[in-house]
C-alpha positions in Angstrom: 131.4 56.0 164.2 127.5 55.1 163.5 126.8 51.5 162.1 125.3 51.7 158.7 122.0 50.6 158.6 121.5 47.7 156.2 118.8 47.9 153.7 115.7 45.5 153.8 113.7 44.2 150.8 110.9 42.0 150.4 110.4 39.7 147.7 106.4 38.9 146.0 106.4 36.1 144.5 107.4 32.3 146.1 107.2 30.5 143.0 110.2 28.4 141.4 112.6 31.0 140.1 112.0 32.5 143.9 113.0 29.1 145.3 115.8 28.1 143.5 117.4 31.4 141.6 116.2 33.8 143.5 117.2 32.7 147.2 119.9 30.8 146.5 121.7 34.3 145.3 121.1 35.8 147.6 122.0 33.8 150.3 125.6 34.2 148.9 125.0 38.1 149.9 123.6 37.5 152.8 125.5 40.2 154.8 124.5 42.8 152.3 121.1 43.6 153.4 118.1 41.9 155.5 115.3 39.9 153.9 112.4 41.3 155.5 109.6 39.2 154.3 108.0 37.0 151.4 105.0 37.7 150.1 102.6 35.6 148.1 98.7 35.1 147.2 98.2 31.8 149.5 99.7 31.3 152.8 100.8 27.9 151.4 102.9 29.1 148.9 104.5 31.8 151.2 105.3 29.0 154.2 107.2 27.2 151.3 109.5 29.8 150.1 110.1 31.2 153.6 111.3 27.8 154.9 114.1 27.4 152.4 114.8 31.3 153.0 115.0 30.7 156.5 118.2 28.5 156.5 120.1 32.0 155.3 117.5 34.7 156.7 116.2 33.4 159.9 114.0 36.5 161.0 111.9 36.9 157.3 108.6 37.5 157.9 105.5 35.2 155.7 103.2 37.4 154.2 100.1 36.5 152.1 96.9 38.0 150.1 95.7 41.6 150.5 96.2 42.5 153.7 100.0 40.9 153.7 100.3 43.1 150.5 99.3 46.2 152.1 101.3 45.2 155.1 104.8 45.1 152.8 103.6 48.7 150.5 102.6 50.4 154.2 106.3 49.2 156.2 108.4 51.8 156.1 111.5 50.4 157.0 111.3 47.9 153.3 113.9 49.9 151.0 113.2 47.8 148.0 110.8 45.0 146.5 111.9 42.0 144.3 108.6 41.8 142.0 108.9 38.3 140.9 105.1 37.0 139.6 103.2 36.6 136.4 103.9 39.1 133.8 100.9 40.5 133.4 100.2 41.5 137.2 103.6 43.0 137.4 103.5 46.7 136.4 100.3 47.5 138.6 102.2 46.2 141.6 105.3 47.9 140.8 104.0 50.7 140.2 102.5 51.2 143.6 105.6 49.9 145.4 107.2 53.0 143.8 104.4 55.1 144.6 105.4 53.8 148.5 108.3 55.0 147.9 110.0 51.5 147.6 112.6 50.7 144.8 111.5 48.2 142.6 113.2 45.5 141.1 110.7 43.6 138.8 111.7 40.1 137.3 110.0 40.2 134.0 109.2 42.9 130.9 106.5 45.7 131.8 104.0 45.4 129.2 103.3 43.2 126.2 102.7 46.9 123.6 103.7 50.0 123.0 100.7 51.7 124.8 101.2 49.7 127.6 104.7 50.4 128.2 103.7 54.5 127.4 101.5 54.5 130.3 103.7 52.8 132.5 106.6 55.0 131.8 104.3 57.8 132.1 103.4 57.0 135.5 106.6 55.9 136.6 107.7 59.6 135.7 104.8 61.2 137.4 106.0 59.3 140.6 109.8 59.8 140.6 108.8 63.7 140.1 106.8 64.2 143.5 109.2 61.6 145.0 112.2 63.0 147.6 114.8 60.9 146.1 115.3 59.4 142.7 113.4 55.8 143.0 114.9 52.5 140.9 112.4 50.3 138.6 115.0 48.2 136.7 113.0 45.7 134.6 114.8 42.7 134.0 118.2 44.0 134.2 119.8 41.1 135.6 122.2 40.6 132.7 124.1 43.3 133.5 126.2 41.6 136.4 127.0 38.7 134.0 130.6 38.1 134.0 130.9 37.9 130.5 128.9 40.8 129.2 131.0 42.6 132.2 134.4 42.1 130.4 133.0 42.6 126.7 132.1 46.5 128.2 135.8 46.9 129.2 136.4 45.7 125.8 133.8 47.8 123.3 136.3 50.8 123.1 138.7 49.1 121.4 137.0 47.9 118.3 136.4 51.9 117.4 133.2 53.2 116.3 130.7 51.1 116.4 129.5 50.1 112.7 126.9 47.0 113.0 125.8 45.1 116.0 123.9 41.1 115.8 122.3 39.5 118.9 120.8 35.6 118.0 119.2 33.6 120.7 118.5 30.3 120.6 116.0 30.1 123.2 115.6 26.3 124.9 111.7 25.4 125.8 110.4 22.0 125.7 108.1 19.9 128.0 110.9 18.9 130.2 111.5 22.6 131.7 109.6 23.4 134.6 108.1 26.9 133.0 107.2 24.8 130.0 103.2 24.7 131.2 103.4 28.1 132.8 100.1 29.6 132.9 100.9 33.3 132.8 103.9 32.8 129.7 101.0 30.9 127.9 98.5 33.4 128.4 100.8 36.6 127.6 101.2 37.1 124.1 104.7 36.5 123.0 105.2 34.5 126.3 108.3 32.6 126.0 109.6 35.2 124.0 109.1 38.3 126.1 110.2 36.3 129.4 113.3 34.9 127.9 114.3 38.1 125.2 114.2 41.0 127.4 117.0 39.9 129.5 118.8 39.5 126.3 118.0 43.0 125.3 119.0 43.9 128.7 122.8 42.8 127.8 123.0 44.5 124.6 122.1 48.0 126.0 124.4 47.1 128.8 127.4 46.4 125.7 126.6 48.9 123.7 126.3 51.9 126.2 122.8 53.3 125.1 119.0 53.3 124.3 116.9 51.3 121.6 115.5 54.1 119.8 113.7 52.2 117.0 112.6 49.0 116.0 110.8 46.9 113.1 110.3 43.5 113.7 108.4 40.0 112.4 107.4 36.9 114.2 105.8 33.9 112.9 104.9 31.0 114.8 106.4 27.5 113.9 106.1 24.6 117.2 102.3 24.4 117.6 103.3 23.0 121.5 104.5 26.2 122.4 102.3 29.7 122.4 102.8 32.4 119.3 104.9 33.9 118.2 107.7 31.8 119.1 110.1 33.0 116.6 110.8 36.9 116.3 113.4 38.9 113.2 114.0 42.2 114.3 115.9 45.2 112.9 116.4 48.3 116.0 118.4 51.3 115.7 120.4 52.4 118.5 120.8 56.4 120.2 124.5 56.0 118.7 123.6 56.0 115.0 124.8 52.3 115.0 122.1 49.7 113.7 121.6 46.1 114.3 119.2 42.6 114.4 118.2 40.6 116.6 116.7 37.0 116.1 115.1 34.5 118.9 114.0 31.1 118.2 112.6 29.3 120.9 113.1 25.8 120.3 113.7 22.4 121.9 117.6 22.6 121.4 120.2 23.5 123.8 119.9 27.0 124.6 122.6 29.6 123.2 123.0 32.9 122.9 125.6 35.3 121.0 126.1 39.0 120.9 128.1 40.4 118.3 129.5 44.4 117.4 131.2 45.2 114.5 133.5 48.3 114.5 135.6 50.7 112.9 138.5 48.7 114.0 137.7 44.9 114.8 134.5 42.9 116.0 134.1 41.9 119.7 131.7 38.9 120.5 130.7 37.2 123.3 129.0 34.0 123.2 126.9 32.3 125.7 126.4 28.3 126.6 129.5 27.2 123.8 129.4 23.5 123.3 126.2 23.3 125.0 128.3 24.6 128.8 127.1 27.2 130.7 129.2 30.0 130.8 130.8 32.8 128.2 133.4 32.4 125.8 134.8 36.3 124.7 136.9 37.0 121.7 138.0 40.2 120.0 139.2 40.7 116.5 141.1 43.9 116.1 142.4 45.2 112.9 146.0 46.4 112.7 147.6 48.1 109.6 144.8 46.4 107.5 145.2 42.9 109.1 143.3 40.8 112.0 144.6 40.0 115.2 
């Protein structure tokens, strides 16, 4: 019987969330798949990441500036690309990794409006079309391996139809986190908001089971320290009928995060950092002959 062939990626991006979210994840899948390189814009930068890589993935490759870039979009045998840098130089790039006919995993949102994202989508359509095989761009979709947002899926039937569904974020930012002076969430409108909310969003399509179709929304900008808007009220309407809100502060507090679905038949929540520790604490309310277990 033939050895399968493990797949090989290649990361852009060396910056902190590469060095210590990134890697250290993936060192505990090591055997998974083969890190072929990591790319960056300076050699520096690269060198740095690709050290601490090395411990886990002795034979990736250091790659810098244009002509490492085309090196990575022109190697045939890289499967898929982590596209981990600035928002706003993202969607270019992944959109001609996909056009290489790389799958694409990109860290933060596509764009920062509606005619952004249009386009992008648009060309991401155009590409999968002429494509052989149906090619991946998941945007931000981390959240949907989290263990708690995992068991709240196995739950969702069981509260019946789904009737009204809340998501509120407390988002932590203050001059002690390391992103706190980050250039690109700064200079991207939204910044703190968009880089922390759409993983958030992310675990609500994951618990609901479907698409955003609609959304109305207003922001207002409160911490002068921190870039506007950095507090958004939101109502959306889901493919299911179901509608919902969703509020994000981003404030100096401890960070927390709570997504809750009403149903038919009882409420399921699942709430993230409880008494300021990491981690998810689930509960279900179901209703029974007119009562609440």
């Amino acid at each position: 019987m033939a050895t399968k062939q493990l797949p090989q990626i290649a990361i852009l991006g060396a910056g902190i969330f590469v060095k210590t979210q990134y890697l250290p994840r993936l060192s505990e899948i090591s055997h998974l798949f083969i890190l072929k390189s990591i790319w960056s814009r300076t050699q520096e930068s690269a060198t740095a990441a690709v050290d601490i890589a090395r411990k886990h993935f002795p034979q990736v490759e250091t790659k810098w500036g244009d002509n490492g870039f085309d090196d990575i979009i022109h190697d045939g045998s890289i499967d898929a690309v982590a596209v981990v840098l600035a928002g706003q130089n993202q969607v270019d790039i992944s959109l001609r990794l996909l056009k290489a006919g790389k799958h694409v995993l990109q860290e933060k949102p596509a764009a920062s409006c509606t005619s952004e994202l249009e386009a992008a989508l648009s060309s991401y359509k155009s590409i999968s079309s002429d494509a052989p095989g149906q090619l991946i761009w998941s945007v931000a979709e981390n959240y949907r391996f989290e263990p708690g947002l995992v068991e709240c899926k196995k739950l969702i039937a069981g509260i019946g139809k789904m009737m009204s569904v809340q998501v509120i974020i407390e988002g932590s930012m203050n001059s002690s986190n390391p992103y706190f002076s980050s250039s690109w969430r700064r200079n991207f409108t939204g910044g703190f908001i968009l880089d922390m909310g759409v993983h958030f969003i992310a675990g609500l399509r994951m618990l609901v089971g479907c698409e955003i179709v609609s959304v109305s929304a207003m922001t207002s900008h409160v911490d002068l320290t921190l870039p506007p808007p950095d507090n958004i009220s939101s109502v959306f309407h889901l493919e299911n009928g179901c509608s919902g809100v969703f509020v994000m502060v981003v404030s100096s507090r401890s960070p927390k995060t709570l997504w809750r679905v009403v149903g038919l038949n009882g409420t399921l929540q699942v709430e993230r950092g409880f008494q300021g520790q990491h981690g998810y604490l689930v509960c279900t309310l179901i209703s029974v002959n007119g009562f609440h277990e």
